[in-house]
N, C-alpha and C positions, 0 to 999 in steps of 0.2 A: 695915814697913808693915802695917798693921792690917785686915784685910779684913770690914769689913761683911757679914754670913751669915743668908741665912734659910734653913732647911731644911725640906723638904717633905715629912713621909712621916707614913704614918696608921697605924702598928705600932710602939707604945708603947717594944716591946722595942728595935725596931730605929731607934728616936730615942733613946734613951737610951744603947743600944751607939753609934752616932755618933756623937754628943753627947761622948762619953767621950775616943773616940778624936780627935776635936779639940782635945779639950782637952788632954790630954798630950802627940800626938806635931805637931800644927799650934797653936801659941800664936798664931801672928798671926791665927788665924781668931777673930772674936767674934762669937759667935750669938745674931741680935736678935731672931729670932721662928723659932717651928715652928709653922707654919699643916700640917693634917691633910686639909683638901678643898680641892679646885678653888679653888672661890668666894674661900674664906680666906686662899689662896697666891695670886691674883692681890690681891684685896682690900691684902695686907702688900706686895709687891711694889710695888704703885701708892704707899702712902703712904711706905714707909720707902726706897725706895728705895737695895737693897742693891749692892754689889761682885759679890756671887756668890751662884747661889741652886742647893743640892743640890738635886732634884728625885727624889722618886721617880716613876716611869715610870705603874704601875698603882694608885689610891685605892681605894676604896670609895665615895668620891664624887669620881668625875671622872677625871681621867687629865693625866699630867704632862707630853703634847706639849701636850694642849691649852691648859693655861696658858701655856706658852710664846707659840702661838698667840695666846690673847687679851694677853698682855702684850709683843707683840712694838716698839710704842713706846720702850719705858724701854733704857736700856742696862745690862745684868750680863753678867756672865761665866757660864756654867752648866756644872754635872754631873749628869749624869742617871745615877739608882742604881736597878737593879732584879734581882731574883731570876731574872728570863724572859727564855729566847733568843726573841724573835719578831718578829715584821713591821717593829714599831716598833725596834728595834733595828740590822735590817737600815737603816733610813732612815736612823737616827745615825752609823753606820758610813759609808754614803756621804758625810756630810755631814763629816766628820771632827771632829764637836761632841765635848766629854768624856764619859766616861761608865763607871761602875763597878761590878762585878757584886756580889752580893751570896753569899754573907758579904764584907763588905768586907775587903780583903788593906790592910793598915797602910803595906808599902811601897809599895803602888801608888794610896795616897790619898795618902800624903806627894808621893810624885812629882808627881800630877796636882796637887797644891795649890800646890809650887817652881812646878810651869809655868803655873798663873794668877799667880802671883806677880809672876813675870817677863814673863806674854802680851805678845806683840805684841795690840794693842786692835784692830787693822783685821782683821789673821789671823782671830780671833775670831768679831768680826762677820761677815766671809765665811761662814765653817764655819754662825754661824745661821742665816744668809739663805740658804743651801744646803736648810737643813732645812729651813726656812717653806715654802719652794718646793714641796720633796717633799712636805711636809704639805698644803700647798693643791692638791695634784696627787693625790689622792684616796691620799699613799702610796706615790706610784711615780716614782722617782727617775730623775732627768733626766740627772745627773752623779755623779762618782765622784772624792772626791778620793785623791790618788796622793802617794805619799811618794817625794824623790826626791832625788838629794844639794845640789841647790838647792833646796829647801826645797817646799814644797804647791804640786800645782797638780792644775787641778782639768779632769777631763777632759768631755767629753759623751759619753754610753753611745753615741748616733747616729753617731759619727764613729770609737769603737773598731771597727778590721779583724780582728785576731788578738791574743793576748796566748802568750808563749812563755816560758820559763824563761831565766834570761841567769845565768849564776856563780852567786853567792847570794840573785838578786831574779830580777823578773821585767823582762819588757821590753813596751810596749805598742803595738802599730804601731797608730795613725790614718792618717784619710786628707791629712793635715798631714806629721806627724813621727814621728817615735818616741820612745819615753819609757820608758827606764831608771826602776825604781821598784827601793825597799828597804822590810824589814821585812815584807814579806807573802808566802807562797806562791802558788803557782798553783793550791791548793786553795782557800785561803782565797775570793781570786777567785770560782772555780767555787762555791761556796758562796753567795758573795753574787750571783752573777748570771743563776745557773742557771734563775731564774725570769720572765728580764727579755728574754728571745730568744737566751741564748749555749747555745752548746753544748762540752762538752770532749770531743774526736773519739780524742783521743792525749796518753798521759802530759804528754806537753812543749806542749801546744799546748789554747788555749780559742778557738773563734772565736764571731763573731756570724753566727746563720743567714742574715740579710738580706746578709751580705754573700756570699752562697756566690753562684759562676755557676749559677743553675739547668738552665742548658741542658748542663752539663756531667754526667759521672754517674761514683761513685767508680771510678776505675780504676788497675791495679796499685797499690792501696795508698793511692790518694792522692783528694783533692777541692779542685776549681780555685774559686779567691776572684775576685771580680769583678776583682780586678786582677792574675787570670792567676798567681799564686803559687800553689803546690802543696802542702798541707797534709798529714802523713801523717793515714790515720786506722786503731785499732790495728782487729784482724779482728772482736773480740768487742764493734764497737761500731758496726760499720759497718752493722747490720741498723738498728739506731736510730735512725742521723745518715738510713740511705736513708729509713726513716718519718715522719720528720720535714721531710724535704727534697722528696720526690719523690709522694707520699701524695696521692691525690686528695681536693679541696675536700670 
């Protein structure tokens, strides 16, 4: 199958270095325009109407959520490619959209490229409409998709209680169910959500501050969740979680 390709980036070098790499390690990828601004990648998008559109993240003129944004109509598959860990990254990550850091890794575009290949179309679509959301939410993501041995599902930050380590994944308790995930640590987690109301109190454990009992106060060791479950939290952290928890307005 032949994949329709426009790619997005306004660093001569690094369309050419991709360019390259397409060409010899992805043949079914054929590249029909490299628009360099906003304007021009929405512009090619509208008329050619691609399979897939690489995306650089940061232009000189404009920025690669916001095309997405304005072209969120048409249907493609996208990768978004950038040199920067930041904000806009963290959105992508929740949203479980693709996305590839830069210098680009050869086997981790062949991969990403097999699984447009083969995408499920709906899966896809979900993971964008994740991201629109975050996007028109000034950035601040609602949901968190979760890897999990039945395949993506996609949680609400509002309904995560605690996240704890399980074997080699994590495990998620909401106020629903629990949700065994793989492929991510319990830092990676604490990474992505540190900034979003969670706190990590203890090696093995991230909770969400909203859901602590506040009437309660850490004792021997531990801090009580709205639904009475007892959290350890370790000694050299417990000054912080009490700051955060107990801290007059």
């Amino acid at each position: 199958m032949i994949i329709k390709t426009i790619i997005v980036e306004d660093e001569p070098l690094s369309m050419f270095f991709l360019k390259n790499l397409l060409a010899e390690y992805c043949p079914q990828v054929n590249v029909i325009a490299t628009p360099a601004t906003e304007d021009d990648a929405v512009a090619a998008i509208a008329s050619l109407q691609p399979d897939l559109v690489l995306m650089d993240i940061e232009l000189q003129q404009g920025n690669g959520l916001a095309v997405l944004q304005r072209t969120r109509q048409y249907s493609y598959a996208i990768i978004f490619t950038t040199a920067l860990d930041y904000s806009g990254i963290r959105a992508i990550r929740f949203s479980g959209v693709n996305y590839l850091q830069k210098p680009i890794d050869i086997d981790a575009l062949q991969a990403v490229i097999q699984k447009i290949a083969a995408y499920k179309t709906e899966e896809g679509e979900i993971a964008v409409q994740h991201l629109l959301t975050t996007l028109d939410n000034n950035n601040q993501p609602t949901t968190l998709l979760l890897n999990t041995a039945a395949g993506n599902y996609y949680v609400s930050l509002q309904e995560i209680i605690y996240i704890t380590i399980q074997n080699t994944g994590c495990i998620f308790y909401t106020e629903t169910n629990a949700v065994p995930v793989t492929g991510s640590s319990l830092k990676d987690y604490e990474v992505l959500l540190n900034e979003l109301g969670f706190f990590r109190p203890h090696a093995d454990y991230i909770i969400r501050l909203d859901k602590v009992n506040t009437r309660s106060k850490i004792e021997n060791g531990n801090i009580a969740l709205l639904n009475n479950i007892l959290i350890p939290v370790s000694p050299k952290r417990q000054a912080q979680l009490g700051s955060l928890l107990f801290s007059p307005a």
